[in-house]
C-alpha positions in Angstrom: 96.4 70.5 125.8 96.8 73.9 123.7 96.8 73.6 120.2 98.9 75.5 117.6 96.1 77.3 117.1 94.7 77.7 120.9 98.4 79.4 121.4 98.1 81.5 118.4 94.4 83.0 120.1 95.3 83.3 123.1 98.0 85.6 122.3 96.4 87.9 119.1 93.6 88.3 122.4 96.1 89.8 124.4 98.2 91.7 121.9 94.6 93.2 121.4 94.8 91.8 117.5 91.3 89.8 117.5 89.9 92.8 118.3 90.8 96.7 118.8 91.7 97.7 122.4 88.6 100.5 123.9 90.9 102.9 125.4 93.6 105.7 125.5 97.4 105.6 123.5 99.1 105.1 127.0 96.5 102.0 128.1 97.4 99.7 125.1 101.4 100.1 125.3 101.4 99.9 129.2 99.1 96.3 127.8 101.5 95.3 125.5 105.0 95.9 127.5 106.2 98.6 125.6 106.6 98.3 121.5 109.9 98.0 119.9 110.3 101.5 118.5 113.9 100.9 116.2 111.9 103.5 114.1 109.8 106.6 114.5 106.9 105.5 112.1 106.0 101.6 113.3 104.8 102.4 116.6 102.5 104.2 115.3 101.1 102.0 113.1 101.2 98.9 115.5 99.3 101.0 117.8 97.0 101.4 115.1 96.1 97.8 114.4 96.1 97.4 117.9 93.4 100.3 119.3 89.9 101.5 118.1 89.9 105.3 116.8 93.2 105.9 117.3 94.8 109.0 115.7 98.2 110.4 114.9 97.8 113.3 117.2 96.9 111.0 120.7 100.5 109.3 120.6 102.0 112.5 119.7 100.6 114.4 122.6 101.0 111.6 124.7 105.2 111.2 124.3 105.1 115.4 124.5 103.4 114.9 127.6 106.0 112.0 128.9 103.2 109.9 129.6 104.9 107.5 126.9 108.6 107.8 126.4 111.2 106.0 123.8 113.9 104.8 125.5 116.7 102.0 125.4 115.1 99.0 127.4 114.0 95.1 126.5 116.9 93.5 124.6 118.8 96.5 124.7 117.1 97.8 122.2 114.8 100.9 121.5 111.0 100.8 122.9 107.8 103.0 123.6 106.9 102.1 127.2 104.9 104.2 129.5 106.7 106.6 131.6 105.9 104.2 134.7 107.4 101.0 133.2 110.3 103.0 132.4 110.7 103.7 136.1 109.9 100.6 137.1 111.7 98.0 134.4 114.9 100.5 133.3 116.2 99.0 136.5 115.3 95.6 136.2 117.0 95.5 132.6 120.4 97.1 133.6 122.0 93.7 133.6 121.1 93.1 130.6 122.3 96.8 129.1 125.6 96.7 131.3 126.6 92.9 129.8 126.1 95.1 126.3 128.4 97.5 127.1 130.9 95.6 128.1 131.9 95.1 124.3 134.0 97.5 125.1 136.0 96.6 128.2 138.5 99.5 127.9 135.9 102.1 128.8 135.6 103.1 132.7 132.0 103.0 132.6 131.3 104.8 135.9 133.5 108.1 135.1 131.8 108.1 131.3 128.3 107.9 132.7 129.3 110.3 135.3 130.7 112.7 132.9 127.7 112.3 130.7 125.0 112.8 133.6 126.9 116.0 134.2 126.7 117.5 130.3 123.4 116.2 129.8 121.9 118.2 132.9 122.5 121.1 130.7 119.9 120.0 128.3 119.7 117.2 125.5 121.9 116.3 123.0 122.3 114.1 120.0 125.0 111.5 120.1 126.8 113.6 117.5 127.0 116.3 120.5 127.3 114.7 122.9 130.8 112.0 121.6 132.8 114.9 121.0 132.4 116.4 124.6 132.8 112.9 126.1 136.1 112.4 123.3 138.0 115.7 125.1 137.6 114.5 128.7 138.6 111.2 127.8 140.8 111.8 124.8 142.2 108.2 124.6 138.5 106.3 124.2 137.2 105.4 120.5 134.2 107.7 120.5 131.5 105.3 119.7 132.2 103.4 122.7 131.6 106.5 124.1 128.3 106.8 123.0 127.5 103.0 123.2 128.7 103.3 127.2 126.2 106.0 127.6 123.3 104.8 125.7 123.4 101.3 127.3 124.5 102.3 130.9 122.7 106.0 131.5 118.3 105.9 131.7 117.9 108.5 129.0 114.8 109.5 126.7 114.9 110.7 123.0 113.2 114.0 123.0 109.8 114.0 120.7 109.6 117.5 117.9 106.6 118.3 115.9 107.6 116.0 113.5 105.9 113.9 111.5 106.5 110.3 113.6 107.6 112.6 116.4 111.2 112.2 116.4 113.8 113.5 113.6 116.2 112.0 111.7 119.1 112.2 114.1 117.0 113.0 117.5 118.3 114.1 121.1 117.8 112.2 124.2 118.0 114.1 127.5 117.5 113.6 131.5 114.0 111.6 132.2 113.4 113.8 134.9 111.2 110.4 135.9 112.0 108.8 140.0 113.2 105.5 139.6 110.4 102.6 141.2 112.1 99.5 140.5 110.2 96.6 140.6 110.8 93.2 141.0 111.1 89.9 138.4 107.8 88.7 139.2 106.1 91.7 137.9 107.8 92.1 134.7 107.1 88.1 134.4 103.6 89.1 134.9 103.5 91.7 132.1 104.6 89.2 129.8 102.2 86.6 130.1 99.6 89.4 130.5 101.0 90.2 126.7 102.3 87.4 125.5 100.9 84.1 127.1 101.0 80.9 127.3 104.2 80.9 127.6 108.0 79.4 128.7 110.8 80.8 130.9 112.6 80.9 127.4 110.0 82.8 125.7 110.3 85.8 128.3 114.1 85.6 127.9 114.0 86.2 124.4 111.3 89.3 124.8 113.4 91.0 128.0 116.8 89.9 128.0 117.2 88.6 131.1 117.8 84.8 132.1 117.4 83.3 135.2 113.7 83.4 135.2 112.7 79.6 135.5 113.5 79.0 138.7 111.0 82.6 139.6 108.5 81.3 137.6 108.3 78.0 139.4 107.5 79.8 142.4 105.0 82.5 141.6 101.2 81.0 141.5 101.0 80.7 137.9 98.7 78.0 135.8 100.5 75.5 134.1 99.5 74.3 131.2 100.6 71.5 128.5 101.3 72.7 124.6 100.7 70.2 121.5 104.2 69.5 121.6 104.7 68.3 124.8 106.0 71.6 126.2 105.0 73.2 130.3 103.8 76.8 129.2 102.6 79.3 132.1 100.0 81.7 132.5 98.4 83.8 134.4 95.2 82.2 136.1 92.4 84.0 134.3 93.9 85.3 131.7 92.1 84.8 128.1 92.9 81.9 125.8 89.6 82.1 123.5 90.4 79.1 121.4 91.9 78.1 118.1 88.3 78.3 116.3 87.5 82.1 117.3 87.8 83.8 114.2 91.3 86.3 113.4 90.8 89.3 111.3 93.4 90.6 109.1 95.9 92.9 110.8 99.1 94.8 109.7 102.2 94.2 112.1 104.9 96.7 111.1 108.8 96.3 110.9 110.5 95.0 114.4 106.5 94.5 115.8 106.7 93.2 119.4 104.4 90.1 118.4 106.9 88.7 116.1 109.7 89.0 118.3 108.2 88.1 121.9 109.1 84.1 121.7 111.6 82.0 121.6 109.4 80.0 119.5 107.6 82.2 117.0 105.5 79.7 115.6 102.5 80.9 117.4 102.6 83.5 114.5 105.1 82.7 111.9 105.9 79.2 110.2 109.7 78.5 110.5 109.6 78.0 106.8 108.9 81.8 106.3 111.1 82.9 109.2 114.2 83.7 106.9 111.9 86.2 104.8 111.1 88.4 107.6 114.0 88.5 109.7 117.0 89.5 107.4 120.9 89.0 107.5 121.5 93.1 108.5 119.0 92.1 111.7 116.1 93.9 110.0 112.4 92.9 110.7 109.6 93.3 108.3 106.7 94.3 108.3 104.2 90.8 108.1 100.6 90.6 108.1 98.6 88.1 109.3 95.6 85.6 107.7 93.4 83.9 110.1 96.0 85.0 112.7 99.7 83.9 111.2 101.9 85.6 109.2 100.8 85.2 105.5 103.3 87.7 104.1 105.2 91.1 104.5 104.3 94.3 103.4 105.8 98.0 102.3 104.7 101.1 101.9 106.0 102.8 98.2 105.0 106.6 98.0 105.0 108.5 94.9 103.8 111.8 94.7 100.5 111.8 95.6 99.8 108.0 94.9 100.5 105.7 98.1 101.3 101.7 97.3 100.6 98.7 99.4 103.0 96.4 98.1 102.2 92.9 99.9 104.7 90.1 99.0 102.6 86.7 100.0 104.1 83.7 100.9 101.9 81.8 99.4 99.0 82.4 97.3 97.7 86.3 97.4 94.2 87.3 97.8 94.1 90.9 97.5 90.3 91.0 98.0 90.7 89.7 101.2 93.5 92.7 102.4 92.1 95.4 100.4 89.7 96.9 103.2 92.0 96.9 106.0 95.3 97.5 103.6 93.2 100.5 102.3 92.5 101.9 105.9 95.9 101.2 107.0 97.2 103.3 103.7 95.0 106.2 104.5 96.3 106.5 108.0 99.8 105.9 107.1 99.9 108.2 104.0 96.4 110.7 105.0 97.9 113.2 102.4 98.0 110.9 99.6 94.9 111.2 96.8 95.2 107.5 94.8 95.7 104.7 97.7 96.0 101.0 95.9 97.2 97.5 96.7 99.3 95.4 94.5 101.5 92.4 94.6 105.0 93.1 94.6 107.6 91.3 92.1 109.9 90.1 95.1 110.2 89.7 98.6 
């Protein structure tokens, strides 16, 4: 039987948060399924608590390079994923994006996504471009269904700059230019548990989108394995479950980080008790960090000339002693132009 804690191991080992991941940018997000990427700036810092040495400049080169790409895929929702998951998953998650579009029932999906393979082929475009063109050939839509039709229904890619986070403010998404190699529901159960395991046929709903997956699950040659409440997890056979005693250091998860929202039941991570303060009412995620390997409060960045601000809001007790070394090396990477880098307790959550 797998304790709370066992659970809570086994997964920080795979989601590379016991200890840093030895390897390239690409390596640890093809490990981790992609990372949810609603923002330019918190993959980047989830990669960091994630992978050993890691710099600015490797994911940078590595979405210019379209070995990584940001694109609309689990839950419908933004994500960095290799290039070759893209290939492969886009496909596999279409049901789950065409069931999103069809808020909009009045649009003729195939003649929008036509029209909109044909302007895009001249280039990328930001949605602000590209509604109006789609508005005068089909003058009687509401625009952002439009958009929304496209978005959900059309593989597209935003288009990294030389910004800072690599993407702008309002940024263009173009053609992948990237074959199609769809694979099947067994492998993208397989990623999971690679990322996420132990785990049930709910918990990979919840992360992907799609439903159905029990009945797969109960024929693929997977472990199973009993939780402390009575539950039939699977796994992969082999795959690491270190135990509830191995030590956790302290990481920092950033807003919308895949770890919180990979399960159905995220007490693996987070207490139900502190659930309300990190997912909000507007569907925002915040930035946590974790204590011996659960969530022990959130965390923002306040910048201020040339004086960068941990601001750490504890659930509980706070022990900034405990935070200050890696809160100190996470501020440095986050903010490297800032002089005065300091943690303090924030007033509120």
């Amino acid at each position: 039987m797998l304790t709370l804690r066992d659970l809570n191991r086994a997964t920080l080992a795979r989601q590379h948060l016991l200890s840093r991941h030895e390897g390239d940018v690409a390596d640890v997000v093809h490990r981790l399924g992609g990372l949810q990427a609603q923002e330019p700036r918190p993959p980047y810092l989830g990669i960091w608590s994630r992978l050993a040495g890691f710099e600015r400049d490797d994911l940078h080169a590595a979405l210019h390079a379209r070995t990584l790409v940001r694109a609309t895929m689990w839950r419908a929702t933004l994500h960095l994923v290799t290039a070759a998951d893209f290939a492969a998953f886009r496909p596999v998650v279409r049901p789950v994006l065409a069931a999103a579009a069809r808020r909009f029932p009045e649009v003729d999906f195939d003649a929008v996504v036509a029209a909109a393979d044909r302007l895009l082929a001249a280039g990328p475009m930001t949605f602000n471009e590209l509604r109006p063109r789609l508005l005068a050939e089909f003058p009687d839509a509401y625009d952002r269904a439009l958009g929304y039709a496209v978005r959900m229904l059309t593989p597209l890619v935003m288009e990294p700059t030389e910004d800072r986070w690599s993407f702008p403010r309002e940024p263009s998404f173009g053609l992948p230019g990237i074959e199609p190699t769809p694979a099947g529901p067994e492998a993208l159960i397989e990623r999971y548990l690679a990322a996420f395991g132990p785990a049930t046929p709910a918990d990979v709903q919840t992360w992907s989108g799609l439903g159905g997956l029990r009945k797969v699950m109960e024929g693929m040659d997977l472990e199973r394995v009993a939780d402390f409440a009575g539950r039939q997890l699977f796994d992969l056979p082999g795959a690491p479950r270190p135990g509830g005693d191995v030590p956790a250091p302290v990481r920092f998860l950033p807003d919308f980080d895949t770890l919180i929202l990979g399960h159905a039941d995220r007490t693996r991570v987070l207490a139900e008790e502190y659930k309300g303060r990190v997912a909000t009412k507007n569907l925002r995620v915040r930035a946590v960090y974790l204590v011996d390997g659960f969530a022990a409060g959130t965390w923002q960045i306040k910048r201020s000339g040339k004086k960068a601000r941990l601001l750490v809001s504890p659930f509980a007790g706070a022990d900034l002693g405990v935070l200050e070394e890696e809160g100190t090396r996470l501020l440095a990477f986050a903010e490297p132009d800032a002089v005065t880098l300091s943690l303090e307790v924030a007033d509120t959550v």
